[in-house]
C-alpha positions as CSV (number, residue, x, y, z in Angstrom):
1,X,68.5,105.9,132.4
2,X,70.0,104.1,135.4
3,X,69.9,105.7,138.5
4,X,73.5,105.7,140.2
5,X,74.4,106.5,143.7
6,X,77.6,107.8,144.7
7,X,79.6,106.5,147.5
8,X,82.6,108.4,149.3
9,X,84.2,108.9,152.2
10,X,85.3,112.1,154.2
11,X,89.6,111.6,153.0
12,X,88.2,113.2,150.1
13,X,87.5,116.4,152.0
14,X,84.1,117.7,150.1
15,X,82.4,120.8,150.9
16,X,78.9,119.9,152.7
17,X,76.9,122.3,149.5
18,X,78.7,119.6,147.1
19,X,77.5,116.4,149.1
20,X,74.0,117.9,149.9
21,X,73.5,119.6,146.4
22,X,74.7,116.2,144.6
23,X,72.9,113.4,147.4
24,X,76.3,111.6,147.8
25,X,76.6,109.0,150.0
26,X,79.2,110.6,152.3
27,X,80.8,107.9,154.9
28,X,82.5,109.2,157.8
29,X,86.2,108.3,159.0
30,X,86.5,107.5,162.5
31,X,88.9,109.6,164.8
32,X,90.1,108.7,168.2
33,X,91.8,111.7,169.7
34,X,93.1,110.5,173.4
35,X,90.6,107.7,173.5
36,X,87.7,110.0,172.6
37,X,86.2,108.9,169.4
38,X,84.9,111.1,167.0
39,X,83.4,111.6,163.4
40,X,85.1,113.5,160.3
41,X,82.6,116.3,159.8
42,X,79.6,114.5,161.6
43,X,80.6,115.4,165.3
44,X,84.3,116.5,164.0
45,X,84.4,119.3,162.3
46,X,87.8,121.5,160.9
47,X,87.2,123.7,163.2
48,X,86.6,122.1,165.9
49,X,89.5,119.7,165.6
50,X,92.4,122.1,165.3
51,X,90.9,123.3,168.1
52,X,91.1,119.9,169.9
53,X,95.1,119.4,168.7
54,X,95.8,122.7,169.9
55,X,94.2,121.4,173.5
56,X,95.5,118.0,173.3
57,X,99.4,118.7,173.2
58,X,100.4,116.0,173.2
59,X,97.6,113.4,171.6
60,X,98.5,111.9,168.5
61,X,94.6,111.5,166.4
62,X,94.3,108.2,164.9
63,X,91.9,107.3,162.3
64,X,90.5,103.9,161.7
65,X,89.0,102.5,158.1
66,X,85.7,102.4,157.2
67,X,85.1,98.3,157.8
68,X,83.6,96.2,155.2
69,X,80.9,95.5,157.3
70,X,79.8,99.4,157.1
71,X,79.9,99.1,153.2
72,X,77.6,96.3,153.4
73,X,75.3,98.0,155.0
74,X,75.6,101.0,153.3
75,X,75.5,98.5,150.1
76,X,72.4,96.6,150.8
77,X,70.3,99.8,151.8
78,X,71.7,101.7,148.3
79,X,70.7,98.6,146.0
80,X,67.2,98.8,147.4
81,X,66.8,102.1,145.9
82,X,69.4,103.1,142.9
83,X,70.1,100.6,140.0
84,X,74.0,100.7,140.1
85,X,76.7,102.2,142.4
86,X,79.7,104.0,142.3
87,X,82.5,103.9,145.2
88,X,85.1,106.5,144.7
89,X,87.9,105.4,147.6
90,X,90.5,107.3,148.6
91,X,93.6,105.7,147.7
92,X,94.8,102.2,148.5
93,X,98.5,103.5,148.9
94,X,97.2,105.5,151.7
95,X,94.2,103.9,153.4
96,X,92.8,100.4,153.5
97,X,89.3,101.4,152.7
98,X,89.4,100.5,149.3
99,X,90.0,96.9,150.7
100,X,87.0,97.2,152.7
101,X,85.2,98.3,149.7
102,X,86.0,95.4,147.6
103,X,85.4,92.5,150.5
104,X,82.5,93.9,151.1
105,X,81.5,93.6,147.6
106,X,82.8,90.1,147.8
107,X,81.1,88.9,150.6
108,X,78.1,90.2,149.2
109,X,78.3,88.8,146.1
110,X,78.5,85.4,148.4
111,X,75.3,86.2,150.2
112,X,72.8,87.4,147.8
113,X,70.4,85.4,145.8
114,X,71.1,87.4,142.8
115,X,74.6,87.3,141.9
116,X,74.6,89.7,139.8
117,X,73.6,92.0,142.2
118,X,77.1,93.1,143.4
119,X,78.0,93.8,139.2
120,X,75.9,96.6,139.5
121,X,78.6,98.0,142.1
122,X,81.6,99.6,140.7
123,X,84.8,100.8,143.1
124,X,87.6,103.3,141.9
125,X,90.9,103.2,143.6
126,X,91.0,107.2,143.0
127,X,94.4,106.8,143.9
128,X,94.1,110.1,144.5
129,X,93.7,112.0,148.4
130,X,91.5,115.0,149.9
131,X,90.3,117.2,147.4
132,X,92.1,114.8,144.2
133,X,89.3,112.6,145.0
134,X,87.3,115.3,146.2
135,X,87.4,116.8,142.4
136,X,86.7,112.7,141.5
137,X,83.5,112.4,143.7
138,X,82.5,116.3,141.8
139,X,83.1,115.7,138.2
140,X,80.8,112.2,138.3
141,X,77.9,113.7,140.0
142,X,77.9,116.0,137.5
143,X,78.3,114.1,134.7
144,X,75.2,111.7,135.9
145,X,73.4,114.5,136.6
146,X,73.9,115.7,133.0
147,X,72.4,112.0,131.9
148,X,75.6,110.3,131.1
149,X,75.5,106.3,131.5
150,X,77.8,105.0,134.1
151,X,80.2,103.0,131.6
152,X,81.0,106.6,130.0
153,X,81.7,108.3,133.3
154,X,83.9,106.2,134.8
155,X,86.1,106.0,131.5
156,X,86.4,109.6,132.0
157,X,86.7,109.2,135.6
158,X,90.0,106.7,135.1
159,X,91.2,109.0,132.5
160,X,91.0,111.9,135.0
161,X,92.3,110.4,137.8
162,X,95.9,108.7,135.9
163,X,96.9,112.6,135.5
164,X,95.5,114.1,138.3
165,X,98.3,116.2,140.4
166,X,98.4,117.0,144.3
167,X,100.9,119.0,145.5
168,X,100.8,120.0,149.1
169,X,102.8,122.5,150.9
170,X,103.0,121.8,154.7
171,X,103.0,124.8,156.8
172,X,103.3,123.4,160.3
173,X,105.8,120.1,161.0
174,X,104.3,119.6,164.4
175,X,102.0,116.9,163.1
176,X,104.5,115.2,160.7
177,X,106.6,115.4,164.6
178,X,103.9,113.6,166.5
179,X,103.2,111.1,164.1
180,X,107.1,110.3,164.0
181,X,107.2,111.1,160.1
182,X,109.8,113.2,160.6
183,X,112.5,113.8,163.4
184,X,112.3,116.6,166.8
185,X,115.3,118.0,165.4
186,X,114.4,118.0,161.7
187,X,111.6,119.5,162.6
188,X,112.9,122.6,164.8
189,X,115.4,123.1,162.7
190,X,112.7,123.6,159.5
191,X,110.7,125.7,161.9
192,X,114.3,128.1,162.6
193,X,114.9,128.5,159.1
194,X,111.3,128.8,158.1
195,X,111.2,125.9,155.7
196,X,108.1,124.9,154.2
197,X,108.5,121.0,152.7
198,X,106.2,120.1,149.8
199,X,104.7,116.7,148.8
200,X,102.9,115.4,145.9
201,X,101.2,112.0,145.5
202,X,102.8,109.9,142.9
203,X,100.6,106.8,141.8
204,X,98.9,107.0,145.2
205,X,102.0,107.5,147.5
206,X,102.6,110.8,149.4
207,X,106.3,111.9,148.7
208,X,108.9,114.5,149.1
209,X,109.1,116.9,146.6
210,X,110.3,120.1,147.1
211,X,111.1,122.8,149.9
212,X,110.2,126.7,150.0
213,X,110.9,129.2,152.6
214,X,108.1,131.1,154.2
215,X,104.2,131.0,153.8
216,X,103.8,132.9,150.9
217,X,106.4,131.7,148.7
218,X,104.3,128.6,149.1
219,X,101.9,130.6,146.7
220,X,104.1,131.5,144.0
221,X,105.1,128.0,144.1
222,X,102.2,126.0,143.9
223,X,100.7,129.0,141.1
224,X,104.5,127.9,139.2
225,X,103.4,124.0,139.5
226,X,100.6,125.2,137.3
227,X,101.9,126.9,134.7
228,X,104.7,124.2,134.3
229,X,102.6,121.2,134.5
230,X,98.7,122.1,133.9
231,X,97.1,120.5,131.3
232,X,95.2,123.5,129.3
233,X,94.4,125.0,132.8
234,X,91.8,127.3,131.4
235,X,89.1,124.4,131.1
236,X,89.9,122.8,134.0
237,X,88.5,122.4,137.5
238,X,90.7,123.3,139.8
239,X,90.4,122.2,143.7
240,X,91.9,123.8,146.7
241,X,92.2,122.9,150.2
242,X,93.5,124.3,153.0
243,X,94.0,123.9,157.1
244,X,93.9,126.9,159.6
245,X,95.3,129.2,156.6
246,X,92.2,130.4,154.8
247,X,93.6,133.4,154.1
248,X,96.6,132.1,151.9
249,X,94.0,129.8,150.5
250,X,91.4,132.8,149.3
251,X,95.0,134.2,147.9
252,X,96.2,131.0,146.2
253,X,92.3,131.1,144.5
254,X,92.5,134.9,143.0
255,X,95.9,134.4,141.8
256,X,94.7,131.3,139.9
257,X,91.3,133.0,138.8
258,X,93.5,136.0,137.5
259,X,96.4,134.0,136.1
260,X,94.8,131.4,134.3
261,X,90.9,132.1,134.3
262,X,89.9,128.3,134.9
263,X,86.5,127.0,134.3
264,X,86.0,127.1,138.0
265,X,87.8,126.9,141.5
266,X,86.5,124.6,144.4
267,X,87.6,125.4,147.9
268,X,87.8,123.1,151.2
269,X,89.3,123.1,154.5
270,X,91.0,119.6,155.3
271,X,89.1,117.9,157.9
272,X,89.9,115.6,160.6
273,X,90.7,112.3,158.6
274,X,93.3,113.7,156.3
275,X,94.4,116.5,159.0
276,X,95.2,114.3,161.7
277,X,98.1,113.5,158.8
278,X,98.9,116.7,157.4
279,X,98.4,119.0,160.5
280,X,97.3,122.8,160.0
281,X,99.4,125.5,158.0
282,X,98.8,122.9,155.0
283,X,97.5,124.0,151.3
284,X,97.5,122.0,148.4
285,X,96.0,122.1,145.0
286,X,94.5,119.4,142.8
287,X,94.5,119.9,138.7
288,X,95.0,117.8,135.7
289,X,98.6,117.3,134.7
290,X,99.2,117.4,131.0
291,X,101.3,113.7,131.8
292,X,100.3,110.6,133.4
293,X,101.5,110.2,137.1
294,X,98.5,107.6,138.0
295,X,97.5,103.9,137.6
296,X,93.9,103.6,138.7
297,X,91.9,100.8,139.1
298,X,88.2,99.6,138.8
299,X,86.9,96.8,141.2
């Protein structure tokens, strides 16, 4: 049996028990906050940087891509030890890093005295974000840890990943303000009538699609998303994460456990590289819709 590494970045928003119990390659998005850089969960972590936006007023965080010269090197030291690889990206709608990803695959190709060395690298655009690819990243460590070839796994994993769903409800506007996603008076007038906007990634792209009033009609909403679009939700897994609301989220969980009794739950805070995006008060979930909504691709 081939042994297969698994490479990721932090966009996909893994708990740390799921990248150490697994040994995934985990690469860390870079985050300048005021001209301080910093690390998504390496020196970063989601703690620490609501912490940091709550200090720094007025500092917009800006993340960078991982550059193709990091996957190289992350590349070259991985094909010394495991006989194929698997990059799970967070979408190329999104992010360039899947670009990275594949030049650097390129460039190795170009370099290496084997050319056939950079075949044994495959890349997914997840088209997926945070815990979507998160749930990616988790189903194919387990499935190679069950023994499955890598051929087999990542037909599953594009099967997955063309019906996974993302629907986000965004508690706080103040980052979707900063970042100039949305208008000063859009957003104080959402914030005076309580209104919580919701987004869903279609194909890769973040977009509008719904409103709620209050933080816990988010709940209902998102447990509603569910029932109407789930695809047999009781053998699913089912992701959740979260940002400065882990209360709602440890809610949002025991009304799904209860309501539909899936085959498990994962939960995450959103770190740094996704947060500096979606701001705190966020929670999403992550399931498999019954229709397709994704075109994912294999490098």
């Amino acid at each position: 049996m081939s042994k297969v590494k698994i490479i990721t970045d932090s966009c996909s928003d893994l708990p740390a028990e799921i990248i150490d119990s697994y040994d995934i390659e985990f690469l860390n998005i870079e985050v300048n906050i005021n001209d301080k850089i910093y690390y998504d969960r390496a020196d970063l972590q989601p703690a620490d940087f609501y912490q940091l936006l709550k200090e720094e007023e007025n500092g917009v965080p800006r993340t960078s891509r991982i550059t193709p010269a990091k996957f190289i090197e992350v590349y070259q030291k991985a094909l010394a030890e495991y006989d194929q690889l698997l990059v799970i990206a967070f979408s190329s709608k999104l992010s360039g890093i899947l670009e990275s990803a594949v030049l650097a695959k390129k460039e190795l190709n170009s370099t290496l005295d084997d050319e056939l060395d950079s075949d044994r690298i495959t890349i997914l655009d997840s088209k997926a974000a945070s815990v979507g690819q998160g749930l990616l990243v988790y189903k194919a460590a387990k499935w190679l840890q069950e023994g499955r070839e890598l051929d087999s796994v990542v037909e599953d994993l594009m099967a997955d990943a063309s019906r996974l769903e993302h629907i986000f409800a965004v508690g706080d506007l103040e980052m979707l303000k900063r970042g100039g996603r949305i208008s000063k008076t859009k957003a104080v007038m959402a914030n005076v009538l309580n209104i919580k906007p919701i987004l869903h990634i279609q194909d890769g792209k973040i977009l509008a699609h719904d409103r709620v009033r209050g933080k816990k009609r988010m709940i209902s909403y998102l447990l509603d998303q569910i029932e109407k679009k789930a695809d047999r939700p009781e053998s699913q897994v089912i992701a959740l994460t979260y940002s400065q609301n882990e209360k709602y989220a440890l809610k949002l969980k025991a009304e799904i456990e209860a309501r539909f009794k899936p085959e498990e739950i994962f939960i995450s805070e959103i770190g740094a590289a996704v947060g500096s995006h979606a701001g705190p008060g966020t929670l999403a979930v992550v399931f498999k819709n019954s229709e397709k909504v994704a075109e994912p691709k294999v490098y």
